[in-house]
KOLVEXDREN-248922 format. One record per residue (C-alpha): residue number from 1; residue in three letters; chain; x, y, z. Coordinates in steps of 0.2 Angstrom, whole numbers, plus 2048, in hexadecimal, padded with zeros to 3 digits. Layout:
N
pos	code	unit	px	py	pz
NUM	ALA	A	X	Y	Z;
...
! end
This chain:
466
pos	code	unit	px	py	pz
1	UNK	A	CAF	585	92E;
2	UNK	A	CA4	57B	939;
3	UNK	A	C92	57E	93E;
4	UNK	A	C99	57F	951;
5	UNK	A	CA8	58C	94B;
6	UNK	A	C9D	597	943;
7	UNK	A	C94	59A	954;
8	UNK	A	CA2	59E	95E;
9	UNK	A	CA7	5AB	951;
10	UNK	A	C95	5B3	954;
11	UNK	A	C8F	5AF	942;
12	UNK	A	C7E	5AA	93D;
13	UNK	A	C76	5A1	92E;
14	UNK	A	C6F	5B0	921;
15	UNK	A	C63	5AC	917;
16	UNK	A	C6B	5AC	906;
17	UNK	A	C63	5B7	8F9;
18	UNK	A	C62	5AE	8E9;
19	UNK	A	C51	5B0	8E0;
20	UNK	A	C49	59F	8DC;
21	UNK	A	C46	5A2	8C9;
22	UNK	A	C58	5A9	8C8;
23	UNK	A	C5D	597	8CE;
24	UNK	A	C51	58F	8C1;
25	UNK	A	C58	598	8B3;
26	UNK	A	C68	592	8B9;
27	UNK	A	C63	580	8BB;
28	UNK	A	C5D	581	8A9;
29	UNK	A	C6D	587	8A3;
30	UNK	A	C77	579	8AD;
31	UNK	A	C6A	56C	8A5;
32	UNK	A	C6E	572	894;
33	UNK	A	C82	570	896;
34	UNK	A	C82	561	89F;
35	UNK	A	C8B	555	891;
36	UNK	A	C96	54D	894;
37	UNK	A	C93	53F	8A1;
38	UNK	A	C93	543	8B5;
39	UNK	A	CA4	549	8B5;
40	UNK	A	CA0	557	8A7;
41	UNK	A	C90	55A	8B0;
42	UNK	A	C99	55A	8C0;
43	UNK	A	CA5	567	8BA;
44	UNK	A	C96	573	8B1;
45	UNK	A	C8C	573	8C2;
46	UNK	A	C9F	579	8CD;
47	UNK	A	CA2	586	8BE;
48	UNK	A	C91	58D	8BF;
49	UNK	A	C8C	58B	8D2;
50	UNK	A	C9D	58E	8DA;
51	UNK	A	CA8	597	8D0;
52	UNK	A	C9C	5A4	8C6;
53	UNK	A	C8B	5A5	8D0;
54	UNK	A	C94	5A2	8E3;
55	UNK	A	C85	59C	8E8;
56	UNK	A	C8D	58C	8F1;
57	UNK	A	CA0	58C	8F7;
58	UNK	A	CAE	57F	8F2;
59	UNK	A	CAB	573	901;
60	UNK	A	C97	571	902;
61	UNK	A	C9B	56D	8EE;
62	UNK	A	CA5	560	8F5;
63	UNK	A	C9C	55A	902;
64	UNK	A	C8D	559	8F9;
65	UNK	A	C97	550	8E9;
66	UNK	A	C9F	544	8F7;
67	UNK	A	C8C	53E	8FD;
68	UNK	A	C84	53D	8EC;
69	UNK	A	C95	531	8E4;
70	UNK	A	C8C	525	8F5;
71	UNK	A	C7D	525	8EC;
72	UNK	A	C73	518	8E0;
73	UNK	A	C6F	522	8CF;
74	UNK	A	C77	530	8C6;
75	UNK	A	C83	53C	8D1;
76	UNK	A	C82	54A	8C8;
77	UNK	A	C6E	54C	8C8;
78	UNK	A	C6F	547	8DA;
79	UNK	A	C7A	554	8DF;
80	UNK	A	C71	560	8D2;
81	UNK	A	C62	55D	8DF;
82	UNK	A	C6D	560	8EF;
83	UNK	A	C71	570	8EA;
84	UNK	A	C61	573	8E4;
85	UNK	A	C59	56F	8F5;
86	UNK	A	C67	577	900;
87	UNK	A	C61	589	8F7;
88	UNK	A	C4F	587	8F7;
89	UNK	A	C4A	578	900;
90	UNK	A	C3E	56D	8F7;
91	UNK	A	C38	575	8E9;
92	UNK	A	C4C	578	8E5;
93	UNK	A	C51	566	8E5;
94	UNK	A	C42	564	8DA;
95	UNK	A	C44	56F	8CD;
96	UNK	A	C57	56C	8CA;
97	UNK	A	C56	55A	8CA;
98	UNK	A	C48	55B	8BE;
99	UNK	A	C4E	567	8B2;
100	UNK	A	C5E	55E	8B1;
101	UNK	A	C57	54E	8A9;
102	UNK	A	C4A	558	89F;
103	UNK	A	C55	55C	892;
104	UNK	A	C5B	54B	88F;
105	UNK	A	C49	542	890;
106	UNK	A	C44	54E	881;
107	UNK	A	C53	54B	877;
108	UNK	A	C52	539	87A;
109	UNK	A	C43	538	875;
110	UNK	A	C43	542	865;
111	UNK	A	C50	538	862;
112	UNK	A	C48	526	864;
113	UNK	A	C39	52A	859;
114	UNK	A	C46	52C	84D;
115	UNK	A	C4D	51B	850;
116	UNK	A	C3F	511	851;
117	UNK	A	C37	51A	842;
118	UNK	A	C45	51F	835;
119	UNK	A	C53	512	83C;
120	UNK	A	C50	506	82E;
121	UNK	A	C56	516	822;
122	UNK	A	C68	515	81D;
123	UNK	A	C6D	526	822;
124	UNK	A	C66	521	834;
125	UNK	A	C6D	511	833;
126	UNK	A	C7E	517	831;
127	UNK	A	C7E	524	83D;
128	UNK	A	C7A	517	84B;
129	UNK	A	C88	50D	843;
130	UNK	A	C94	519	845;
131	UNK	A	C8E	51E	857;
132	UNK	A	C92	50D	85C;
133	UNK	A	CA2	50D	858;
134	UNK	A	CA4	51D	863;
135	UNK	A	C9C	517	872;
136	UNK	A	CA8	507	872;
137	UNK	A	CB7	513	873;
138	UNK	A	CAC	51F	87F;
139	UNK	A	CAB	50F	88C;
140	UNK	A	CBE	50B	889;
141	UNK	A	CC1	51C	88D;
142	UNK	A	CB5	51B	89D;
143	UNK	A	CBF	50B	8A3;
144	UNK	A	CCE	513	8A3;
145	UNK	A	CC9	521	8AB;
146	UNK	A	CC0	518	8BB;
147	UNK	A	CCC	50D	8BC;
148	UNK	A	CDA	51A	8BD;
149	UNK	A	CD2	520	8CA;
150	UNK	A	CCD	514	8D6;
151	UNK	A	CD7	507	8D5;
152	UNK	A	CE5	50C	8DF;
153	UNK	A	CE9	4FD	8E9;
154	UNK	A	CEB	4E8	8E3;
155	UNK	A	CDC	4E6	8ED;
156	UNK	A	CD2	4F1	8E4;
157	UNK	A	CD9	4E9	8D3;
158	UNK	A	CD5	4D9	8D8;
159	UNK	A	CC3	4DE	8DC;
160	UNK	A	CC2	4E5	8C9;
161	UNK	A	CC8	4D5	8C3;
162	UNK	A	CBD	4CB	8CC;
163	UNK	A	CAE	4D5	8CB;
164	UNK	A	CB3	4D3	8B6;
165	UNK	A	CB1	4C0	8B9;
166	UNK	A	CA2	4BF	8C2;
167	UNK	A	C99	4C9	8B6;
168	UNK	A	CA2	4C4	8A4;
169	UNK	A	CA3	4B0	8A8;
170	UNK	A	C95	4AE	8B5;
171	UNK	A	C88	4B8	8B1;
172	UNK	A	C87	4BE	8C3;
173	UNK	A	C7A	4CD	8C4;
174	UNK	A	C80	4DD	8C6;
175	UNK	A	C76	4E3	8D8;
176	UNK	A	C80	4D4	8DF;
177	UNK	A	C92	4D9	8DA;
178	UNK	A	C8E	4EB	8E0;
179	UNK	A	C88	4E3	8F0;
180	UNK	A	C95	4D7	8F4;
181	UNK	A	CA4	4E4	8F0;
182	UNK	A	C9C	4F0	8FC;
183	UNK	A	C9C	4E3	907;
184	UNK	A	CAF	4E1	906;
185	UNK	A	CB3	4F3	905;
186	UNK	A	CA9	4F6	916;
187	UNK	A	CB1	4E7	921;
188	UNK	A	CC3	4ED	91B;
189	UNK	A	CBD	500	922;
190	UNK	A	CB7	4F9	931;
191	UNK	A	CC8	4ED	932;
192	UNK	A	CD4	4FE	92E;
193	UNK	A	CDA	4F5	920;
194	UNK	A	CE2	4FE	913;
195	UNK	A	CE2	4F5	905;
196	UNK	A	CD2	4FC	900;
197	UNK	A	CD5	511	900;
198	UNK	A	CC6	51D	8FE;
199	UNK	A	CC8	52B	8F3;
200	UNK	A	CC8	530	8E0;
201	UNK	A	CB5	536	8D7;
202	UNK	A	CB3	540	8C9;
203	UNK	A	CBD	550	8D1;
204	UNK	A	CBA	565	8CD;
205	UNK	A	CC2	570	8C9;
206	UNK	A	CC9	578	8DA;
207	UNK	A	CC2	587	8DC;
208	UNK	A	CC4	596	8EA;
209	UNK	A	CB3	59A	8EF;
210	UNK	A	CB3	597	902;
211	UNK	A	CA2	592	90B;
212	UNK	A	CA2	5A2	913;
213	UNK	A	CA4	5AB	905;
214	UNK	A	C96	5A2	8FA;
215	UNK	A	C83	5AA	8FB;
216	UNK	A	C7C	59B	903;
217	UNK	A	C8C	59D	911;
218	UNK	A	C96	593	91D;
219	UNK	A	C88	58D	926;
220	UNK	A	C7A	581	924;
221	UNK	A	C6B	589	920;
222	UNK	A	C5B	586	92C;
223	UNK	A	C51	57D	91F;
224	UNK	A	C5F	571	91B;
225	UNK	A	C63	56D	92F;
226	UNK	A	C5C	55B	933;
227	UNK	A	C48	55A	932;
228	UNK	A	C41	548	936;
229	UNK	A	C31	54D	934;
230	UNK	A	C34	557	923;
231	UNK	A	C40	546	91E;
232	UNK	A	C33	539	922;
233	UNK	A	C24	544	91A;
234	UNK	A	C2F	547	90A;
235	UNK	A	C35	536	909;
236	UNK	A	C24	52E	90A;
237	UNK	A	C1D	53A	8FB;
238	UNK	A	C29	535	8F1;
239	UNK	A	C2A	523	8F4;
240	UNK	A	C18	523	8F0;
241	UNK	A	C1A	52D	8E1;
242	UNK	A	C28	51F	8DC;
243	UNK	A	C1E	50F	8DF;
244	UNK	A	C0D	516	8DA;
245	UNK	A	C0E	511	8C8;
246	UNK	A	C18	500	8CD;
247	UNK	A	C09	4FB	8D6;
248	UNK	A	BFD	500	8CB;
249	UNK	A	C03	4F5	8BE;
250	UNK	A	C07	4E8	8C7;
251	UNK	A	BF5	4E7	8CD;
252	UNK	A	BED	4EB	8BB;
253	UNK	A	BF9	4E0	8AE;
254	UNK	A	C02	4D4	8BB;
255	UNK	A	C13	4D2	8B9;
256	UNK	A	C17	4CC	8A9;
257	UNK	A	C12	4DB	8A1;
258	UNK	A	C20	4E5	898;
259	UNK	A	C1B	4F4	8A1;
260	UNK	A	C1B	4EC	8B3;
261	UNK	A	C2B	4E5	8AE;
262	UNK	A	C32	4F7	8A8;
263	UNK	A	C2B	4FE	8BB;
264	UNK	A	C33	4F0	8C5;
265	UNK	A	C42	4EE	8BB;
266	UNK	A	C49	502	8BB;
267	UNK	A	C41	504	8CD;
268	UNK	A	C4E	4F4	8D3;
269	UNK	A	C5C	4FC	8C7;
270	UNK	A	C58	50E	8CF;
271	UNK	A	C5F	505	8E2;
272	UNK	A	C6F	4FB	8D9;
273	UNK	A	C77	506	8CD;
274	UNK	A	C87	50D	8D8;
275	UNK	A	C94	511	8CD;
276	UNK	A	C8E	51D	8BF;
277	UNK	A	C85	51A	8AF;
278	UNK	A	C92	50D	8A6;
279	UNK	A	C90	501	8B3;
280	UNK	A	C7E	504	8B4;
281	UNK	A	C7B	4FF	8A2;
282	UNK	A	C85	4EF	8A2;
283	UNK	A	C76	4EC	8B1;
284	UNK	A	C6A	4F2	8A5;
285	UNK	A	C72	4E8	894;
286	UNK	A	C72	4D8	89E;
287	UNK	A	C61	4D8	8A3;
288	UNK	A	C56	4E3	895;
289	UNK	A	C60	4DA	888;
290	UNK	A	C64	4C9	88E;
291	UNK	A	C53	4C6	89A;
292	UNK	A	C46	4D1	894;
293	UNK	A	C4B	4D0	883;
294	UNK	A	C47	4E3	880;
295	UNK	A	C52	4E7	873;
296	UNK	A	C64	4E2	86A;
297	UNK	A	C75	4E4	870;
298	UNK	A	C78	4F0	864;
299	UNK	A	C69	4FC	867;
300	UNK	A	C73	4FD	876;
301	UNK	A	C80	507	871;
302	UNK	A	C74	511	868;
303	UNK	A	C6C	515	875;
304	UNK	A	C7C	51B	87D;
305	UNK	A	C81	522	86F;
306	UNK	A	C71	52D	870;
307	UNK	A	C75	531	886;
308	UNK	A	C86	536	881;
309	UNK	A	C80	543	871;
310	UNK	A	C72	54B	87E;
311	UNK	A	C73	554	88E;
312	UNK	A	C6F	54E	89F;
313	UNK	A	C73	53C	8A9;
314	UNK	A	C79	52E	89D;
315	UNK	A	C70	523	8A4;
316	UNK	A	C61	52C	89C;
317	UNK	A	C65	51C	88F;
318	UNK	A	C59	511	89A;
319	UNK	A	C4C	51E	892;
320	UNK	A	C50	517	880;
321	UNK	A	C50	503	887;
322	UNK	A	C3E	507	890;
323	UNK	A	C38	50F	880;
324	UNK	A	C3D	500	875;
325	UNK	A	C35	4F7	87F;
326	UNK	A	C25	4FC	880;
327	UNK	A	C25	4FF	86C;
328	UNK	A	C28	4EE	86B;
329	UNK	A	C1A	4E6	876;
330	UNK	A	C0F	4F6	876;
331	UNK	A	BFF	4E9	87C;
332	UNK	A	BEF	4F4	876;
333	UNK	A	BF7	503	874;
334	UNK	A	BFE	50B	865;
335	UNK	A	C0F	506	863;
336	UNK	A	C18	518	864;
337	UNK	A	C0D	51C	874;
338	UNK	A	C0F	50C	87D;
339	UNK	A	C22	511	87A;
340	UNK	A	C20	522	880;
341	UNK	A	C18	51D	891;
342	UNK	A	C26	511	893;
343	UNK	A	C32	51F	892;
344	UNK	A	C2B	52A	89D;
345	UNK	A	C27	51B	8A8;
346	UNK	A	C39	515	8A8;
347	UNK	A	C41	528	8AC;
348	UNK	A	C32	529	8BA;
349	UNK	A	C39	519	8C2;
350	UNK	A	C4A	51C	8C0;
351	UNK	A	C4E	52E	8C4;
352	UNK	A	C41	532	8D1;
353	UNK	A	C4A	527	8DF;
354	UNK	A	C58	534	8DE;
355	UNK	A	C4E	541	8E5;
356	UNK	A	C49	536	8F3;
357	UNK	A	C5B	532	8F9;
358	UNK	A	C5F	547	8F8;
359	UNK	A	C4F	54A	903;
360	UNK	A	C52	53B	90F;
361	UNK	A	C63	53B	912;
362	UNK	A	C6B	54D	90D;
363	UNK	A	C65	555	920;
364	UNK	A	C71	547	92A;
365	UNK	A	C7E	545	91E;
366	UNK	A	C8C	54B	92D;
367	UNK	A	C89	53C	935;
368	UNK	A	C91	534	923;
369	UNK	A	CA0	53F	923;
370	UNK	A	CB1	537	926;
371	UNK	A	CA9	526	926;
372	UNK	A	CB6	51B	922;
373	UNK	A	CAF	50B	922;
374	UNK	A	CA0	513	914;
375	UNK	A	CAE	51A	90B;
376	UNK	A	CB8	50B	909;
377	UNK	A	CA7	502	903;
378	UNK	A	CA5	50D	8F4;
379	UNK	A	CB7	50C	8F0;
380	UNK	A	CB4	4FA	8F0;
381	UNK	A	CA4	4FD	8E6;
382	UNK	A	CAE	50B	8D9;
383	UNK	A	CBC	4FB	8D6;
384	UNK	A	CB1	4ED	8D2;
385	UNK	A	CA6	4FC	8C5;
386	UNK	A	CB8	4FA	8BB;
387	UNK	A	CB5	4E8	8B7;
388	UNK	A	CA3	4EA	8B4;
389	UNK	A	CA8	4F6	8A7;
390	UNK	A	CB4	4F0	8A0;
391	UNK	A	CA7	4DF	89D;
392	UNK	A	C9B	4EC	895;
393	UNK	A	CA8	4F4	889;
394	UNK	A	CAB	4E0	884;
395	UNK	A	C9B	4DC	882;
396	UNK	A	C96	4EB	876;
397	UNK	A	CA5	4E7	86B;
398	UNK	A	CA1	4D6	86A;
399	UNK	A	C8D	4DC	864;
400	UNK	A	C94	4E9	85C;
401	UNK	A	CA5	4E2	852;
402	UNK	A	C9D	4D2	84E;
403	UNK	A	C8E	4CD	846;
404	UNK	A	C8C	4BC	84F;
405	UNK	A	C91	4B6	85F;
406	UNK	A	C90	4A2	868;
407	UNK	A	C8E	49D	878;
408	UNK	A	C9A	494	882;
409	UNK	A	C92	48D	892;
410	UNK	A	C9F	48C	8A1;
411	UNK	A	C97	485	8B1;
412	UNK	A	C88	48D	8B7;
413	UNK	A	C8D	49D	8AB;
414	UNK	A	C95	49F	898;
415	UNK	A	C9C	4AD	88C;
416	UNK	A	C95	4B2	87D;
417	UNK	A	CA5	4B0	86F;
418	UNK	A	CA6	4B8	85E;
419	UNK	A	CA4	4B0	850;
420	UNK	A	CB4	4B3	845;
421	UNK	A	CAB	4B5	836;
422	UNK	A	C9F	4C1	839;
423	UNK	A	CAC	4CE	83E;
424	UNK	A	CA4	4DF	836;
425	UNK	A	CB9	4E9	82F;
426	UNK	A	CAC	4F9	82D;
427	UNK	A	CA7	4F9	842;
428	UNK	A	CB9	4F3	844;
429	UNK	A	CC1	500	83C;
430	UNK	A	CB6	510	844;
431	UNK	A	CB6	507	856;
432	UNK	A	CCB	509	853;
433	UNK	A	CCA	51C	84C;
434	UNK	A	CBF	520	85B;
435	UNK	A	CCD	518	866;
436	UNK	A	CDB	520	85E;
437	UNK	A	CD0	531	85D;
438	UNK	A	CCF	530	870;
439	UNK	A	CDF	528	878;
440	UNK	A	CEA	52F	86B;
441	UNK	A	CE4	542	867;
442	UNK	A	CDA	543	878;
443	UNK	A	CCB	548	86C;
444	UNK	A	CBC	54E	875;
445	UNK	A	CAB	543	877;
446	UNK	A	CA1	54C	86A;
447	UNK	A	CAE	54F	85C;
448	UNK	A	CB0	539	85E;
449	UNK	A	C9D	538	85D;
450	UNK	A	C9A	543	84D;
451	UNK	A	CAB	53E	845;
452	UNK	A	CA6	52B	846;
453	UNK	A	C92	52F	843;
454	UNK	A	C97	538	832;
455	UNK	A	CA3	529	82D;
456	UNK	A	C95	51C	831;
457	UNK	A	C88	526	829;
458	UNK	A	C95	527	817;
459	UNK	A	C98	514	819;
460	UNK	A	C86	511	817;
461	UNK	A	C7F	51C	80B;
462	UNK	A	C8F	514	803;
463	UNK	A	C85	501	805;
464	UNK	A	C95	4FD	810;
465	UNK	A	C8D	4FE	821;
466	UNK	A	C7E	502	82C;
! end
């Protein structure tokens, strides 16, 4: 029901009466289920704010999810904020978008002083051994499923397909394919053409709870109606806060510091990465591994493999690349310090911009609604994810199947082949349980996880692996 309906019916905005430390105690528990990736944390948040607390209605969930899936970064945290914000303003979109990463930093962090300290153990090795395995099956799965979904259309496959070849034989950068794919998608919006359609995300469960039936209500509330002034004066805080430690370091170390490289690097990754957290890491992979030289391709997938075992945004891996790569050129400090401050300086930089496009652009979203020429851009945008997926998911079993790889220079660009040889049967053998474990029997992330950890962590106190 519109804003304008509401009036003519003689309603008016209540003020809802939800007690702020009820909603953080709710924020907390959807922070401690959110496994999953963003469609199990999308799905978590509709269960617990819309059909058991009734504090938002079916279509504001929606509406919200529809404007966060437009969004750079992790949907799920941003639209944990929106809600946050349309119950209790600023301090709400605060506190539900920080308490829904805070579980995952801790974990992640436990979980990297584990790596970087007992990795060289057998039993650790071989867990991360078989983990691999089950993230190569888990990104299979995650091409499938995208691709299911969006592309509906030849145009759209043919976008996959060539974003697939810009990326897999030349090299071309991420930021550029996202860009030039949204470029398609919004000239065939404003043409009317319908080879590109609009539709698909990561879907709810449909629920009943009307608007008007919700405690927030059917109408907006007065803190949430447009606010230049409260926009502009947010929005400048927060940029602040975001390009305050850039600047710092730029001006104390210069740029080829690793920690200024950390700062611009996630801060210019926060403003690319459309398309959820598998696209983001073949970004991340192909410029932390391949430029920077921060870690291997297979410490990769363990990274994943620890995003995937832990609650919250799977793009909380950038915290393991940023922590490997402090602890690796720690400068003065001690090296399990320098790695701690990178951590916390690469989830700073790449999750505080998500606040900042809640508080800037949540008050005029209406004007956004039934857009079609932005809605054909991110279908655009969704299609060419597929290809860069699908180049991510060949790129970790190439690094994670094969020892040894060569380089085959093709124009300005090239492919990394495997060797033959150096094919590892034992990585071969868990990657295809995990495939069959989830094609076949539809079995659940976390049962492929421990089921192919277990195995890996057998094999090498075996002396066959790890």
């Amino acid at each position: 029901m519109s804003d304008a309906a509401i009036v003519e019916r003689g309603l008016v905005p209540q003020p809802h009466n939800i007690p702020f430390a009820e909603a953080v105690r709710t924020w907390v528990r959807v922070a401690a289920l959110s496994f999953g990736g963003p469609a199990g944390q999308i799905a978590v948040m509709h269960r617990i704010l819309v059909d058991e607390k009734r504090w938002i209605g079916e279509e504001r969930f929606l509406h919200a999810l529809n404007y966060c899936m437009l969004l750079p970064g992790p949907e799920a945290q941003q639209l944990a904020i929106y809600i946050g914000w349309l119950l209790h303003k600023t301090r709400g979109g605060l506190v539900a978008g920080s308490l829904f990463v805070l579980p995952g930093f801790l974990a992640i962090l436990g979980l990297s002083y584990v790596y970087v300290l007992f990795g060289a153990t057998r039993a650790i090795g071989g867990l991360f051994f078989g983990l691999k395995a089950a993230v190569l099956a888990i990104v299979l799965q995650a091409v499938a499923r995208v691709g299911g979904r969006a592309l509906k259309t030849r145009a759209m496959v043919g976008i996959a397909g060539a974003a697939f070849l810009a990326i897999f034989l030349f090299d071309i950068p991420f930021p550029i394919i996202v860009l030039v794919a949204g470029a398609i998608g919004w000239a065939a919006g404003r043409a009317g053409w319908s080879g590109i359609k609009a539709g698909g995300g990561h879907g709810t469960d449909q629920g009943t709870v009307s608007d008007a039936d919700s405690a927030l209500g059917a109408m907006l509330p007065d803190h949430a109606r447009p606010n230049i002034g409260w926009s502009v004066k947010t929005s400048l805080i927060l940029l602040s806060l975001w390009a305050a430690p850039v600047v710092a370091l730029l001006a104390m170390f210069g740029p080829h510091n690793v920690f200024s490289r950390i700062a611009i690097f996630f801060s210019k990754m926060a403003v690319v990465t459309f398309g959820g957290a598998y696209a983001v890491l073949a970004y991340v992979a192909q410029q932390a591994v391949g430029t920077y030289h921060w870690l291997q391709p297979g410490e990769m997938l363990n990274g994943l493999g620890m995003a995937e075992t832990t609650p919250g945004p799977l793009i909380m891996v950038v915290q393991f690349v940023g922590f490997l790569a402090g602890y690796r050129d720690p400068g003065a400090l001690p090296p399990l310090w320098a790695a701690t401050l990178a951590a916390i300086l690469t989830v700073w930089v790449t999750f505080l911009p998500c606040f900042l496009w809640i508080f800037l652009g949540a008050p005029f979203i209406e004007r956004l609604r039934g857009n079609r020429a932005l809605a054909t851009a991110l279908a655009a945008i969704t299609a060419a994810v597929v290809g860069v997926i699908l180049n991510l998911a060949l790129w970790f079993a190439l690094h994670s199947i094969f020892h040894s790889q060569r380089r085959v220079e093709i124009g300005r660009g090239g492919i990394d082949l495997p060797v033959p040889a150096s094919l590892d049967w034992f990585a071969l053998a868990l990657t295809a349980l995990a495939v069959v474990a989830i094609f076949r029997f539809r079995a659940g992330t976390f049962a492929v996880l421990a089921l192919c950890s277990g195995l890996g962590c057998a094999l090498a106190l075996a002396g066959l692996a790890g």
